[in-house]
N, CA and C atoms as a LAMMPS dump frame, in Angstrom:
ITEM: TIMESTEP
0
ITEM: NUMBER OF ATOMS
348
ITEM: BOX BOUNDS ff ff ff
-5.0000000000000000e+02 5.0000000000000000e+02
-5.0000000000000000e+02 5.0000000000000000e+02
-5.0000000000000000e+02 5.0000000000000000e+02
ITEM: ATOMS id mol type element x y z
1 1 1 N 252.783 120.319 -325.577
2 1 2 C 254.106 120.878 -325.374
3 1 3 C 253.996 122.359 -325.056
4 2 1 N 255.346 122.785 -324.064
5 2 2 C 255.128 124.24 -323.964
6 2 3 C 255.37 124.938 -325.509
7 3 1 N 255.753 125.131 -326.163
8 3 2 C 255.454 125.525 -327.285
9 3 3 C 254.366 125.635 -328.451
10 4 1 N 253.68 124.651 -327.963
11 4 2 C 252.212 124.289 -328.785
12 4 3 C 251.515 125.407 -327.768
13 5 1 N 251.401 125.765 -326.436
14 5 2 C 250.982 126.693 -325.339
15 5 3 C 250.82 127.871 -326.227
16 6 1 N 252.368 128.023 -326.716
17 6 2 C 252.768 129.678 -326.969
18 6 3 C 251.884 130.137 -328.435
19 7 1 N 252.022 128.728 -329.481
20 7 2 C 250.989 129.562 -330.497
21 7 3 C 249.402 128.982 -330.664
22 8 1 N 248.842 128.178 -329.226
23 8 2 C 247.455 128.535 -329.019
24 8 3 C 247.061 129.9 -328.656
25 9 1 N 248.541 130.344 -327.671
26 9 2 C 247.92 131.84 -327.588
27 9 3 C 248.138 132.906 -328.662
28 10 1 N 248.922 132.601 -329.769
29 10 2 C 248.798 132.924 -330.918
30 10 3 C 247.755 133.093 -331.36
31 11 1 N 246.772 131.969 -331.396
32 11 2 C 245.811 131.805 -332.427
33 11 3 C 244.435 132.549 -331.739
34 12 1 N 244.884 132.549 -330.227
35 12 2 C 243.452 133.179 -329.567
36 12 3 C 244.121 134.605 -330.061
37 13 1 N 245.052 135.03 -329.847
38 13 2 C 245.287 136.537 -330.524
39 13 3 C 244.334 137.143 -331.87
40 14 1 N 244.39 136.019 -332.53
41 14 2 C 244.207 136.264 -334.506
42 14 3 C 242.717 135.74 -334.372
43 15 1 N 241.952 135.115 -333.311
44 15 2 C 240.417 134.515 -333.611
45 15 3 C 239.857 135.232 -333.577
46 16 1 N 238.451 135.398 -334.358
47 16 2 C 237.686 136.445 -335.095
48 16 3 C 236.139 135.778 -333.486
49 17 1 N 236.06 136.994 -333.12
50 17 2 C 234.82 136.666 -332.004
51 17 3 C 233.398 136.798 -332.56
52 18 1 N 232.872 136.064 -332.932
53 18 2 C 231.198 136.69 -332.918
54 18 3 C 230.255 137.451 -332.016
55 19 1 N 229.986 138.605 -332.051
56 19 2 C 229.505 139.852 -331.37
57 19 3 C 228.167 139.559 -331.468
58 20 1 N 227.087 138.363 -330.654
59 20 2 C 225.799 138.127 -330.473
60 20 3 C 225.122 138.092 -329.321
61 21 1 N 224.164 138.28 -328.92
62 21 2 C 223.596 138.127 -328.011
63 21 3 C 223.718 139.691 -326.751
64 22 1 N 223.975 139.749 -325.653
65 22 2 C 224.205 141.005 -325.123
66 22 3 C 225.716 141.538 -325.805
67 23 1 N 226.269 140.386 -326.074
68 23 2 C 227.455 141.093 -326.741
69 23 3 C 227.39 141.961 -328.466
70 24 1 N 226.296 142.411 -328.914
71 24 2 C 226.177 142.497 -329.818
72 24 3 C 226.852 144.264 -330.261
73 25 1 N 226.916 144.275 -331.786
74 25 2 C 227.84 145.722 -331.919
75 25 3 C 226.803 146.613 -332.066
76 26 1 N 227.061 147.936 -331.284
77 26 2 C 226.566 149.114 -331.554
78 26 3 C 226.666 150.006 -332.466
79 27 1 N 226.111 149.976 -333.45
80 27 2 C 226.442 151.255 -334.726
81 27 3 C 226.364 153.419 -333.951
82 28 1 N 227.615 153.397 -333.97
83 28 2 C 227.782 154.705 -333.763
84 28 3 C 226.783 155.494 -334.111
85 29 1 N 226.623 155.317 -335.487
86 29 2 C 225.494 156.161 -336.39
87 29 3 C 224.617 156.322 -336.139
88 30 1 N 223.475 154.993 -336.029
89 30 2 C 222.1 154.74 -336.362
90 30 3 C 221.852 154.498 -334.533
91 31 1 N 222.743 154.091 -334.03
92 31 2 C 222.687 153.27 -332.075
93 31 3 C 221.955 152.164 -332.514
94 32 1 N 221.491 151.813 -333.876
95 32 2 C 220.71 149.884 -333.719
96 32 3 C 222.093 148.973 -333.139
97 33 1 N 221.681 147.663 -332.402
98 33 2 C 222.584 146.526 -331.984
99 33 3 C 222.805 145.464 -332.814
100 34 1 N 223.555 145.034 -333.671
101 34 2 C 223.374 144.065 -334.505
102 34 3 C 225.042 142.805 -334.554
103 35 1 N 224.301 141.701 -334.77
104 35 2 C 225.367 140.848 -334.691
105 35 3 C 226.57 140.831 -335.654
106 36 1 N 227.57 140.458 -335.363
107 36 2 C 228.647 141.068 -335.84
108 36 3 C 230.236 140.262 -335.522
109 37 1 N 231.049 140.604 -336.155
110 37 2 C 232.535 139.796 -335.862
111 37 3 C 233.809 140.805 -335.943
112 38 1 N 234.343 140.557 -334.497
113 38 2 C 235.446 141.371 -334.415
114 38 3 C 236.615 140.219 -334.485
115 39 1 N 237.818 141.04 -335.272
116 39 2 C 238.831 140.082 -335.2
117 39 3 C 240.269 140.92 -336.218
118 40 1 N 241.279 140.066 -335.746
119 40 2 C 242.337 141.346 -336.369
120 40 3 C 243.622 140.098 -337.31
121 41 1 N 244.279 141.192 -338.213
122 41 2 C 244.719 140.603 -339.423
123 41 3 C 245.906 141.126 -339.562
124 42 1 N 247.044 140.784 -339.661
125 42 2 C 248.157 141.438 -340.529
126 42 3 C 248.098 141.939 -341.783
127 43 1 N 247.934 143.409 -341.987
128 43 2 C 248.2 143.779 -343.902
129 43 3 C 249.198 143.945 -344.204
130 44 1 N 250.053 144.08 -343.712
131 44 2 C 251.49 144.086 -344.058
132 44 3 C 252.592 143.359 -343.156
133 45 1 N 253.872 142.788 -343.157
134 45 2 C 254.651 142.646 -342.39
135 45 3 C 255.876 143.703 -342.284
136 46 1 N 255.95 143.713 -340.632
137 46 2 C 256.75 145.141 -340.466
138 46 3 C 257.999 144.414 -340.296
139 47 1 N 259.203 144.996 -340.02
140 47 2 C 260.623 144.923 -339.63
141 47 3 C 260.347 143.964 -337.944
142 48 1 N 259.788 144.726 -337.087
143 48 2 C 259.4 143.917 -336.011
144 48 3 C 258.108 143.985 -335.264
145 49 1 N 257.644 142.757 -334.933
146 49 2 C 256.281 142.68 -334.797
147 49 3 C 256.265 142.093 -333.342
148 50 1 N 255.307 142.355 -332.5
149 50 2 C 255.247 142.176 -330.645
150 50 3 C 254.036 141.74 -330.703
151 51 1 N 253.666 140.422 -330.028
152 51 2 C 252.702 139.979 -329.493
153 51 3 C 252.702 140.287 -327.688
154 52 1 N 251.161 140.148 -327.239
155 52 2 C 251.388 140.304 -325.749
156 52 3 C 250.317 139.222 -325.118
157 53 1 N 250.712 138.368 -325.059
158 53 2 C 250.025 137.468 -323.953
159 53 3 C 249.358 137.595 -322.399
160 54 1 N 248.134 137.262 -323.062
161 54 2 C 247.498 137.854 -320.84
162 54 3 C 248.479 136.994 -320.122
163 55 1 N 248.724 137.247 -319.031
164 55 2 C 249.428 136.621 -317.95
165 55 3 C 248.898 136.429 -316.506
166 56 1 N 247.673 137.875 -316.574
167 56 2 C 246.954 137.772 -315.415
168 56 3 C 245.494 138.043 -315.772
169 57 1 N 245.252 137.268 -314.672
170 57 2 C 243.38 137.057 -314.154
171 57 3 C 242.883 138.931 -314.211
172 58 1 N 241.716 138.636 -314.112
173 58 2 C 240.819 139.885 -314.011
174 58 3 C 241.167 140.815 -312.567
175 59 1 N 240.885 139.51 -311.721
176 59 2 C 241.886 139.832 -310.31
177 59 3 C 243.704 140.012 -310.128
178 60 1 N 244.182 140.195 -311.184
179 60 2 C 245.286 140.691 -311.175
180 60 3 C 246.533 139.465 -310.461
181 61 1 N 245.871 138.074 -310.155
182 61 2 C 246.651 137.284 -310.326
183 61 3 C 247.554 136.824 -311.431
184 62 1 N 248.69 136.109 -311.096
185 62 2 C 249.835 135.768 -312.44
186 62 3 C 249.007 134.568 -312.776
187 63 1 N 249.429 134.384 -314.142
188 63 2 C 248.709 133.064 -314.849
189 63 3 C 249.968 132.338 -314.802
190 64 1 N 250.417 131.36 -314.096
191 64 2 C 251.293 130.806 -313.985
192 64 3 C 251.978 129.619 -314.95
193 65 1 N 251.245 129.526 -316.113
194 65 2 C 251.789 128.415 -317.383
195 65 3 C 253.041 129.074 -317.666
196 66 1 N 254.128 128.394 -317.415
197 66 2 C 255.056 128.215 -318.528
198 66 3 C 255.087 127.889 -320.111
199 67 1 N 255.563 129.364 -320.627
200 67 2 C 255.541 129.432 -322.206
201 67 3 C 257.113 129.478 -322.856
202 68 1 N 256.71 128.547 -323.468
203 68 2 C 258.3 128.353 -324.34
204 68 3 C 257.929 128.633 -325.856
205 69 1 N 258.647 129.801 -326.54
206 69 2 C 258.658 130.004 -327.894
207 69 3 C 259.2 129.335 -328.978
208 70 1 N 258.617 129.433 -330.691
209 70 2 C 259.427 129.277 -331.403
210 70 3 C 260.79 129.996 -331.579
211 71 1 N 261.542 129.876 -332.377
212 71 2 C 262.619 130.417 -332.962
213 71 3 C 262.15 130.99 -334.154
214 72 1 N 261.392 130.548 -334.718
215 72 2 C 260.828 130.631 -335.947
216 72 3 C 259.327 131.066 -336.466
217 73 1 N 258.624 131.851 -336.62
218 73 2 C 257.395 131.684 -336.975
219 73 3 C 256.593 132.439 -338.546
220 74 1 N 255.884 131.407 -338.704
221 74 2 C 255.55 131.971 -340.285
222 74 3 C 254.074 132.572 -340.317
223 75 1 N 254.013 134.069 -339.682
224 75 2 C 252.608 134.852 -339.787
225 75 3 C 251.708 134.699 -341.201
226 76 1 N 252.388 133.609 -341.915
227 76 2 C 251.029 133.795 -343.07
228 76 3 C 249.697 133.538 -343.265
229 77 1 N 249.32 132.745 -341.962
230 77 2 C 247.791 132.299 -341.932
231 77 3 C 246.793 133.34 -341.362
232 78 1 N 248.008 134.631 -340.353
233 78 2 C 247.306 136.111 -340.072
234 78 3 C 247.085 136.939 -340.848
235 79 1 N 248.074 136.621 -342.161
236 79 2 C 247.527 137.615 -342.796
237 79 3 C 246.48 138.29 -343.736
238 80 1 N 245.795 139.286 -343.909
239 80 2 C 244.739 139.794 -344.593
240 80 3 C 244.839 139.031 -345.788
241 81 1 N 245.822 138.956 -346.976
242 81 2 C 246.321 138.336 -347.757
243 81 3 C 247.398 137.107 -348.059
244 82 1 N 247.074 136.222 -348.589
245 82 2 C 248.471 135.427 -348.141
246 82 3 C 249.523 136.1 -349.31
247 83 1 N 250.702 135.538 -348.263
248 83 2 C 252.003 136.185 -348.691
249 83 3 C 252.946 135.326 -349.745
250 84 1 N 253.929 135.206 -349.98
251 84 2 C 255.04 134.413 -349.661
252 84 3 C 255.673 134.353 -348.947
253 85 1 N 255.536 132.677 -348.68
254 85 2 C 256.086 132.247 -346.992
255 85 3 C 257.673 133.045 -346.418
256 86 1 N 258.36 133.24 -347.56
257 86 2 C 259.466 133.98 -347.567
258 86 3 C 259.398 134.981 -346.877
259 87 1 N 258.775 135.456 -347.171
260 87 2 C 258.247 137.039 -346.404
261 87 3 C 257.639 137.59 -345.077
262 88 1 N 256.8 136.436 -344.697
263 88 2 C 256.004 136.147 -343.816
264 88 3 C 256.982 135.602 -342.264
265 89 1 N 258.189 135.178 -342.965
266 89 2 C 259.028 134.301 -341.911
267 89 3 C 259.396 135.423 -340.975
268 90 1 N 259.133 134.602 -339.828
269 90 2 C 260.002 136.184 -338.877
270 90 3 C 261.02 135.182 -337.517
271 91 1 N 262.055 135.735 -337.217
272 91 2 C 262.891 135.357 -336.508
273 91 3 C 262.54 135.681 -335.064
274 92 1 N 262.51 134.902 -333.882
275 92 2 C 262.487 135.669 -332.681
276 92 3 C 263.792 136.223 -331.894
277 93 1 N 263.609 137.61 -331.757
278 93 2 C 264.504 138.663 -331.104
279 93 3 C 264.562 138.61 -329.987
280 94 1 N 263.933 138.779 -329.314
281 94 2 C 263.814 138.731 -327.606
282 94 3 C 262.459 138.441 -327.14
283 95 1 N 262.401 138.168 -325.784
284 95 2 C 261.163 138.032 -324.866
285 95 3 C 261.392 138.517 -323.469
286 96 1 N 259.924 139.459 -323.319
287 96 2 C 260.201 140.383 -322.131
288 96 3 C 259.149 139.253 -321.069
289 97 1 N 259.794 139.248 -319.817
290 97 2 C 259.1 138.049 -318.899
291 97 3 C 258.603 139.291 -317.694
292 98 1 N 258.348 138.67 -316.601
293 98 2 C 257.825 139.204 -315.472
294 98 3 C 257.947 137.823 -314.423
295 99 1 N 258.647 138.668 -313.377
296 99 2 C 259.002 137.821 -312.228
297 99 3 C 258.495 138.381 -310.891
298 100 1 N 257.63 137.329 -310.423
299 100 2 C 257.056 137.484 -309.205
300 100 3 C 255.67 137.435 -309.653
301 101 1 N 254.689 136.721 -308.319
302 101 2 C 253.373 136.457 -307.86
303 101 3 C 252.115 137.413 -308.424
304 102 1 N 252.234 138.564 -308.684
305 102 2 C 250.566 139.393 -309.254
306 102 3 C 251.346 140.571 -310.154
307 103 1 N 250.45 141.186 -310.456
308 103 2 C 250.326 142.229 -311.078
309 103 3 C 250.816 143.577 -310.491
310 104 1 N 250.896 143.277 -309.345
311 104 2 C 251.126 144.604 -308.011
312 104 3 C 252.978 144.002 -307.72
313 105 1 N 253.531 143.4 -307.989
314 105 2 C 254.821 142.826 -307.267
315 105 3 C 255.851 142.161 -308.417
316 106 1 N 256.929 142.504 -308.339
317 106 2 C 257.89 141.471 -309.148
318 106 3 C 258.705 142.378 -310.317
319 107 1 N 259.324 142.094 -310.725
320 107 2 C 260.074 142.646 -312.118
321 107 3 C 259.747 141.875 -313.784
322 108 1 N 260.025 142.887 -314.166
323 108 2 C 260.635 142.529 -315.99
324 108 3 C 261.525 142.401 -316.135
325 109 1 N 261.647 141.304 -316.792
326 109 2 C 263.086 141.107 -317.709
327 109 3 C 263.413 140.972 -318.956
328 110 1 N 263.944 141.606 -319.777
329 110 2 C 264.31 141.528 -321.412
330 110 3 C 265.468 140.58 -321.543
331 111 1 N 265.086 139.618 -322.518
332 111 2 C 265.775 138.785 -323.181
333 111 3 C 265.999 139.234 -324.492
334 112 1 N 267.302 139.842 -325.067
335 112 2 C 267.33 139.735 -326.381
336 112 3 C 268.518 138.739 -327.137
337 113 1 N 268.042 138.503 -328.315
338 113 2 C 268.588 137.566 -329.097
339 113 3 C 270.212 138.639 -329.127
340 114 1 N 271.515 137.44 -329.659
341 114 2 C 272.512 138.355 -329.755
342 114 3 C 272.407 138.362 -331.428
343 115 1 N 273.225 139.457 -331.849
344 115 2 C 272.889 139.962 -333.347
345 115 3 C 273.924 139.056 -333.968
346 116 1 N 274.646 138.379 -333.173
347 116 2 C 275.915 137.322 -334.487
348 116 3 C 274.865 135.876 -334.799
């Protein structure tokens, strides 16, 4: 489903990468290369929170999947700590789109939720 779309790209957001092989991390300090895991966490939940989905290729083509959102989503499996789900719940406000073929052409558009 387009919605199952929207929080795979969720989850590639929140996946922790293993840093091996030529990809390995550089210590500022010492310059040794050593294997390693980058990856990012919610420590707190804010008032409002923005995800950004790639949309285009390396070549600056549009990624053309249609993404349909929740209404609803419960950040507690991002976070550093788990929460209460209560807390964690967040409502969706708006979604900013882009219309037209590449990266070089087309407009934005803001969708926001109405406040009643």
């Amino acid at each position: 489903s387009k919605i199952k779309y929207a929080l795979e790209g969720l989850e590639s957001y929140f996946k922790v990468d293993d840093l091996t092989g030529a990809n390995k991390y550089r210590c500022d300090n010492c310059k040794q290369l050593s294997n390693a895991k980058k990856g990012s966490k919610i420590i707190s939940i804010p008032s409002v929170v923005t995800f950004q989905f790639k949309r285009f290729t390396n070549s600056l083509r549009k990624i053309g999947k249609l993404i349909e959102y929740p209404r609803s989503l419960n950040l507690n499996r991002y976070m550093e700590h788990e929460q209460d789900n209560e807390k964690t719940k967040l409502e969706l406000f708006g979604v900013i789109v882009h219309s037209g073929s590449s990266a070089g052409s087309g407009h934005y558009y803001a969708f926001i939720k109405n406040g009643q």
